[in-house]
N, C-alpha and C positions, 0 to 999 in steps of 0.2 A: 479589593479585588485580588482574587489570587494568582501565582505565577501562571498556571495552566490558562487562566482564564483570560491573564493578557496575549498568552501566546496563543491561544485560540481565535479570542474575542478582540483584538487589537481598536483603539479608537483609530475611527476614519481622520488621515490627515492627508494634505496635496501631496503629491510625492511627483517629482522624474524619474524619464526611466533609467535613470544610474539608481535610484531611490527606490525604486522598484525591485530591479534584477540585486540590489544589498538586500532589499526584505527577505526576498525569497531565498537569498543563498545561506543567509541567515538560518534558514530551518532546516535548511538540507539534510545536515545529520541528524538532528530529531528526528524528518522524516525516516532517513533510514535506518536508523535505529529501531524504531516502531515496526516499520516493514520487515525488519531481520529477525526481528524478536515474533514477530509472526510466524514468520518462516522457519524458525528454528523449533517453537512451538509446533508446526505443521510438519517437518521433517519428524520430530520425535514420537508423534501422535501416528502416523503412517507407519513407521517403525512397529509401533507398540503391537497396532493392528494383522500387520502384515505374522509378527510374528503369533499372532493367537490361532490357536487350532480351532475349526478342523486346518488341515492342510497349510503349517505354516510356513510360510517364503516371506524372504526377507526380499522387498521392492523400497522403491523409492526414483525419485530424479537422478538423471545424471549429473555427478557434478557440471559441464558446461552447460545444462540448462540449467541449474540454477544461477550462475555466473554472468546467462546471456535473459534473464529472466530479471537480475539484478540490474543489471545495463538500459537494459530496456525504462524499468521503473524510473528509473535517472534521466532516461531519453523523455518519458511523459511529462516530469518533475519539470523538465524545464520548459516543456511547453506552457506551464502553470505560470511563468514570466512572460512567457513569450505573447500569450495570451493578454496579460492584461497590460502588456505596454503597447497592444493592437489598440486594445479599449481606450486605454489613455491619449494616445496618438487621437482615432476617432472623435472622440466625445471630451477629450481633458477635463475639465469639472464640472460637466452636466451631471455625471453619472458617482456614484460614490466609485471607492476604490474596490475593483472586483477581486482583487488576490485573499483576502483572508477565507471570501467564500469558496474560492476556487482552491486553497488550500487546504480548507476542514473535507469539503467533498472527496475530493482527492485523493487524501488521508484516509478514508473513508474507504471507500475504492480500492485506494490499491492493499489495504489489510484484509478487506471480504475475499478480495482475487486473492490474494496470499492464504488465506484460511481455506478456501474452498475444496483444496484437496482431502482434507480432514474428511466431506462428506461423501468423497467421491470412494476414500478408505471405508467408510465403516459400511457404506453401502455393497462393495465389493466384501466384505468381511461377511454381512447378513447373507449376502448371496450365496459363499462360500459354504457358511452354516446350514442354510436350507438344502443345500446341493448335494449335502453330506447325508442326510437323512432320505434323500427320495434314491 
């Protein structure tokens, strides 16, 4: 099994919730690592766009929204613990361990939200393009 695959795919084991909030703190920087690298990707891509003609302007976020956008993702990240030491509380080993799923989702989630301005550019860009010719 590969490293990716343990970190993704983890076997189900009991855990407490000190056990729990370690798993999850455990990926923090992965998570944000992956979510930055989106976002740094998403930043460059809007750039590239903004500046293509017709009519090119250089746009983009302001730095404090990306800062409180970053924040934010942190603020969900931990709900992803907070969540499944609710479940464990609830149901303790009826249920499997729901953090690995609630973490690939997540991950998930929060890179398409990070990417999404990409289409919100190039849509503004074809607009731009069409608008030039009529």
């Amino acid at each position: 099994m590969s490293a990716l695959t343990r970190f993704l795919y983890p076997v189900p084991a009991p855990r407490s919730m000190g056990q729990i909030v370690l798993w999850w703190e455990r990926r923090r920087l992965a998570y944000n690592l992956v979510v930055g690298a989106a976002g740094s990707l998403t930043l460059a891509v809007i750039a590239l766009f903004s500046l293509l003609p017709p009519n090119p302007h250089l746009m983009g976020p302001p730095p404090l929204f990306i800062l409180a956008y970053a924040g934010v993702a942190n603020v969900c990240y931990t709900l992803g613990w907070m969540l499944e030491g609710a479940a464990h509380t609830a149901w303790r080993d009826e249920i499997r361990p729901p953090g690995p799923l609630l973490f690939r989702q997540g991950l998930i989630f929060s890179v398409g939200l990070t990417l999404l301005p990409i289409g919100v550019a190039v849509v503004g860009w074809v607009a731009r393009t069409i608008s030039s010719f009529l």
